[in-house]
mmCIF file of the C-alpha atoms, coordinates in Angstrom:
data_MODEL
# 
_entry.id   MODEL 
# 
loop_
_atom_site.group_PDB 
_atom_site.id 
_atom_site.type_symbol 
_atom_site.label_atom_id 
_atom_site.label_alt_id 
_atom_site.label_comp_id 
_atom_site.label_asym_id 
_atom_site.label_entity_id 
_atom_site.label_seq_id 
_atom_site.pdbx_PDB_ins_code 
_atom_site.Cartn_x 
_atom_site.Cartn_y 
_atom_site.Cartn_z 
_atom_site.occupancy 
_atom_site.B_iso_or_equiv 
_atom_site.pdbx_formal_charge 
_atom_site.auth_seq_id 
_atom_site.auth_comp_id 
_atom_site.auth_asym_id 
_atom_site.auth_atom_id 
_atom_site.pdbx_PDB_model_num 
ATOM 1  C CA . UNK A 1 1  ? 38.389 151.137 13.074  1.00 0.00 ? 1  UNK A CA 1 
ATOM 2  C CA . UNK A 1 2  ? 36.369 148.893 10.396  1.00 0.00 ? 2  UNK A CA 1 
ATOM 3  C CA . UNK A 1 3  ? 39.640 148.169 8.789   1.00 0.00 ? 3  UNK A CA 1 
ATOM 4  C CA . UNK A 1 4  ? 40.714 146.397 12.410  1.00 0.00 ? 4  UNK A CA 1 
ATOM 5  C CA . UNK A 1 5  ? 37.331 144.385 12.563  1.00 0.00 ? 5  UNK A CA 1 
ATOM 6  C CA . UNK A 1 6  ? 37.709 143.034 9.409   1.00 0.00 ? 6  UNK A CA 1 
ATOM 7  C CA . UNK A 1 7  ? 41.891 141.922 10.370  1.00 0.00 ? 7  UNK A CA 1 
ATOM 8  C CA . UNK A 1 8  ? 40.673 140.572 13.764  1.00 0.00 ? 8  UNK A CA 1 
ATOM 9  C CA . UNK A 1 9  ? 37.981 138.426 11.799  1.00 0.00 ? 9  UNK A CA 1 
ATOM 10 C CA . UNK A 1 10 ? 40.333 137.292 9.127   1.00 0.00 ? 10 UNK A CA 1 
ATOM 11 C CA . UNK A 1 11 ? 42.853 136.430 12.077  1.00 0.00 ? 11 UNK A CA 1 
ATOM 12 C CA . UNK A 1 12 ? 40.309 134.472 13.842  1.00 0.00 ? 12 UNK A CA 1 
ATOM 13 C CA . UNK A 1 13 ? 38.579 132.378 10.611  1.00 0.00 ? 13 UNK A CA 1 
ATOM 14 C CA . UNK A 1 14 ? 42.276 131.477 9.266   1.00 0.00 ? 14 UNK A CA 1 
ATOM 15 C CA . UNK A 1 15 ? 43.315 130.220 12.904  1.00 0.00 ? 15 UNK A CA 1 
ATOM 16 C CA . UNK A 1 16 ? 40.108 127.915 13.106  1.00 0.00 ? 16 UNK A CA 1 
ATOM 17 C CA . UNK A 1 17 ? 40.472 126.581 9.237   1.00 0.00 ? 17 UNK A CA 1 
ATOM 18 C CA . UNK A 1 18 ? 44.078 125.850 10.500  1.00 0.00 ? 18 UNK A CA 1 
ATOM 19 C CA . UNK A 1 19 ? 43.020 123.965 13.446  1.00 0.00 ? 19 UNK A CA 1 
ATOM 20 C CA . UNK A 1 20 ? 40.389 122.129 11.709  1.00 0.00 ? 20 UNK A CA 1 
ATOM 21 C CA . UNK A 1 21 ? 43.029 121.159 8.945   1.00 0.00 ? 21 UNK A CA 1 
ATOM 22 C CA . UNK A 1 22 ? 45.688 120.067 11.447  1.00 0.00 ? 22 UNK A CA 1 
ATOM 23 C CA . UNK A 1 23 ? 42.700 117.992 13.156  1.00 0.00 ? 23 UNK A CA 1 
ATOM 24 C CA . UNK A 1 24 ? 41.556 116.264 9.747   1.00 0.00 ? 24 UNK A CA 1 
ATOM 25 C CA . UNK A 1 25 ? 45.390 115.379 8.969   1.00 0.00 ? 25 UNK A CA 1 
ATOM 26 C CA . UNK A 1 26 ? 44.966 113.109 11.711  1.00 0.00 ? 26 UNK A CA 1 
ATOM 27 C CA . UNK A 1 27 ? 41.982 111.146 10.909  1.00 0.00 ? 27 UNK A CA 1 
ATOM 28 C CA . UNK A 1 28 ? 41.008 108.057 8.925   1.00 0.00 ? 28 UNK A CA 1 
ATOM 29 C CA . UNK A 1 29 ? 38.895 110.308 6.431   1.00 0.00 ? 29 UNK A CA 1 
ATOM 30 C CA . UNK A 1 30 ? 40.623 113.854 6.360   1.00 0.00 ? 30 UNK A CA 1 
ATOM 31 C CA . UNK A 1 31 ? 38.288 115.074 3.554   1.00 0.00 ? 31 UNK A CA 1 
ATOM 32 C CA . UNK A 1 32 ? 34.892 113.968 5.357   1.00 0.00 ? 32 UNK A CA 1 
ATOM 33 C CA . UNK A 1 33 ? 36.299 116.019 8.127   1.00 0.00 ? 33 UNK A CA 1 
ATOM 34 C CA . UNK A 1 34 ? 36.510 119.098 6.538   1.00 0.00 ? 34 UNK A CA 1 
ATOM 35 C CA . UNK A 1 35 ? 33.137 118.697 4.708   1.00 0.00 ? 35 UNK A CA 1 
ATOM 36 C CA . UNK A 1 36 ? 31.201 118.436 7.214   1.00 0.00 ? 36 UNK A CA 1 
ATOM 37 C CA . UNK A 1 37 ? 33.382 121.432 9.450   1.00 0.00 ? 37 UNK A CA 1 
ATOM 38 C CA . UNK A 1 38 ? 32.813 123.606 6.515   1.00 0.00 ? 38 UNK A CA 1 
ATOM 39 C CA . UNK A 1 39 ? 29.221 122.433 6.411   1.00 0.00 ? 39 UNK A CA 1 
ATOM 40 C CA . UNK A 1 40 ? 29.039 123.768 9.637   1.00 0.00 ? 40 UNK A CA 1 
ATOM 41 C CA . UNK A 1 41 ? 30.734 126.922 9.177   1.00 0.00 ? 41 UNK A CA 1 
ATOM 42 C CA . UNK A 1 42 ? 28.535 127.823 6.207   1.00 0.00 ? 42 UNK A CA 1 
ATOM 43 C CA . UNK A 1 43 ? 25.369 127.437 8.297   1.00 0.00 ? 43 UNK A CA 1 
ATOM 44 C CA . UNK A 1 44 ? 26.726 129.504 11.467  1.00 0.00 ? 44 UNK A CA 1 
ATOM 45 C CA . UNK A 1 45 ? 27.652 132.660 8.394   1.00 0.00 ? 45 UNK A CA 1 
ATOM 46 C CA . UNK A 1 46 ? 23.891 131.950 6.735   1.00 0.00 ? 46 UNK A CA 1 
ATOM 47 C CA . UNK A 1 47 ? 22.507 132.030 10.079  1.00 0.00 ? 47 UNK A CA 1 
ATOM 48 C CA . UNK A 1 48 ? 24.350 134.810 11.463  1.00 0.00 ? 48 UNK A CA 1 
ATOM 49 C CA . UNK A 1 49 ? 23.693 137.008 8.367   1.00 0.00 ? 49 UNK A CA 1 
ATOM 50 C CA . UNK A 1 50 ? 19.645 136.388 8.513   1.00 0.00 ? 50 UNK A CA 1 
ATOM 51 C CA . UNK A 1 51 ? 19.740 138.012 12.320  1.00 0.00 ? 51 UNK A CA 1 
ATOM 52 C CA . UNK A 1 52 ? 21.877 140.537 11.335  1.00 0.00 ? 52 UNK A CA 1 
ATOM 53 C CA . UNK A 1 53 ? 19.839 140.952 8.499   1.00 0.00 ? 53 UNK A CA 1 
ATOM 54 C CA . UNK A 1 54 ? 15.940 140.918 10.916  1.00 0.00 ? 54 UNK A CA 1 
ATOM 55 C CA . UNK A 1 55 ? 17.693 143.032 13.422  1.00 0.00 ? 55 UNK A CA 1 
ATOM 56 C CA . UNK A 1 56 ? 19.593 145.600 11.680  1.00 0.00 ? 56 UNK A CA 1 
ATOM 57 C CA . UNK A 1 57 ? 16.655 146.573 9.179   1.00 0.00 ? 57 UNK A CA 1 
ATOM 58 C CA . UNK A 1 58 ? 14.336 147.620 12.147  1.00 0.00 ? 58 UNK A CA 1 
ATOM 59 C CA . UNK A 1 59 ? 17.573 149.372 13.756  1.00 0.00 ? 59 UNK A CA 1 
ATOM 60 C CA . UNK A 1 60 ? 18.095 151.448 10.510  1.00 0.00 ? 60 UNK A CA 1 
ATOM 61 C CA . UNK A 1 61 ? 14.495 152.103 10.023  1.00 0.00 ? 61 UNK A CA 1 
ATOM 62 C CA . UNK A 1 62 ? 14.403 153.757 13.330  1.00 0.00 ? 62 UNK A CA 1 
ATOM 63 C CA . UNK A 1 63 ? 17.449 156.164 13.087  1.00 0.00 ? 63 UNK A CA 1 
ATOM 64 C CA . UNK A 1 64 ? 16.431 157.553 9.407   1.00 0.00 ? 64 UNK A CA 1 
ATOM 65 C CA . UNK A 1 65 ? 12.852 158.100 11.712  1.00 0.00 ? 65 UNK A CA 1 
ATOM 66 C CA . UNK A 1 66 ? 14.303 159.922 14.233  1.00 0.00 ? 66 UNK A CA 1 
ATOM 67 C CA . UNK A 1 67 ? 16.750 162.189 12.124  1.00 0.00 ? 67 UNK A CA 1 
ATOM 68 C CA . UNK A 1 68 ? 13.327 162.709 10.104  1.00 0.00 ? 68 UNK A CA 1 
ATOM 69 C CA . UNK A 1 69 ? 11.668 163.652 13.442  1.00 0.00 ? 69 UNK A CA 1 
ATOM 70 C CA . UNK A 1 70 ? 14.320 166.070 14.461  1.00 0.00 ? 70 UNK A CA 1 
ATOM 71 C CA . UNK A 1 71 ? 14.367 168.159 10.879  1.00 0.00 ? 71 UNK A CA 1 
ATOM 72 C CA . UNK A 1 72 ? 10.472 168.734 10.947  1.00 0.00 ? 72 UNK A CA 1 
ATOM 73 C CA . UNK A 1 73 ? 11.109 169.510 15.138  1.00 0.00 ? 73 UNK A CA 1 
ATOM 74 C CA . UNK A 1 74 ? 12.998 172.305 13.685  1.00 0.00 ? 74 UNK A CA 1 
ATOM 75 C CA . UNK A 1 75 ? 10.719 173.404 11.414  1.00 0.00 ? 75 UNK A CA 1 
ATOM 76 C CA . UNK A 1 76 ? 14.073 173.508 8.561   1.00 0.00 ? 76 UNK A CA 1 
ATOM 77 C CA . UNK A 1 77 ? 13.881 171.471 5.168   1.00 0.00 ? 77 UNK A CA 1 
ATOM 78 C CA . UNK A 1 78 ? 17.439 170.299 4.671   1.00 0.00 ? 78 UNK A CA 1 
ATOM 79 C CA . UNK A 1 79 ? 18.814 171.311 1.442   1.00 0.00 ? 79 UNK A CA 1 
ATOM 80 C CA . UNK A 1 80 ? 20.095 168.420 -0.617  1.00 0.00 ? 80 UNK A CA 1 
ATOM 81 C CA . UNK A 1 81 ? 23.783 167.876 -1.672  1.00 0.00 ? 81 UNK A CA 1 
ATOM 82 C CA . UNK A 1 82 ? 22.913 167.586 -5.645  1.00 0.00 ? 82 UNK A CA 1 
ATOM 83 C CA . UNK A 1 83 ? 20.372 170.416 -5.990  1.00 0.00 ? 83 UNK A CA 1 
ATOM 84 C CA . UNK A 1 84 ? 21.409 173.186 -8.621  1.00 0.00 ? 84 UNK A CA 1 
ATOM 85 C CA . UNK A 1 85 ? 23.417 176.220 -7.492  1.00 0.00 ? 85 UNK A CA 1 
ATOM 86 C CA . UNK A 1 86 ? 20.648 179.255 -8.404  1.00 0.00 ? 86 UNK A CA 1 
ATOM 87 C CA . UNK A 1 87 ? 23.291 180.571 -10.437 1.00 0.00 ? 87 UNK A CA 1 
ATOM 88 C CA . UNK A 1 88 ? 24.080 177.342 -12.666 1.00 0.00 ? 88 UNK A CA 1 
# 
């Protein structure tokens, strides 16, 4: 399902470069065009990656809490994957 994301969002970022390239062909100053477009596309990634970033700490923060909560609720330790065997 990741794999499709990642396709749909490749799909989507080559069909905009390719409109903004098509639309700078046709201007006095094609290279000033796509400055300042990718200008703009770099600040909409930084900007969507910092509230990605503030909101998806808090998120994860919260889920390692409550799968915390729920191990002590049972009153079981889990066991973890890279302890020694007894035997070995």
């Amino acid at each position: 399902m990741q794999r499709r994301g990642i396709v749909t969002g490749a799909a989507c970022a080559g069909t905009a470069l390719l409109a903004v390239v098509l639309y700078a062909i046709n201007q006095q100053h094609p290279l000033s065009v796509l400055g300042t477009a990718l200008l703009i596309a770099l600040a909409a990634t930084a900007a969507g990656g910092l509230l990605g970033f503030l909101f998806g700490i808090p998120r994860a923060v919260r889920a390692h809490r409550t799968s915390s909560r729920r191990t002590s609720a049972r009153g079981t330790t889990p066991t973890p994957t890279w302890s020694r065997s007894p035997t070995g």
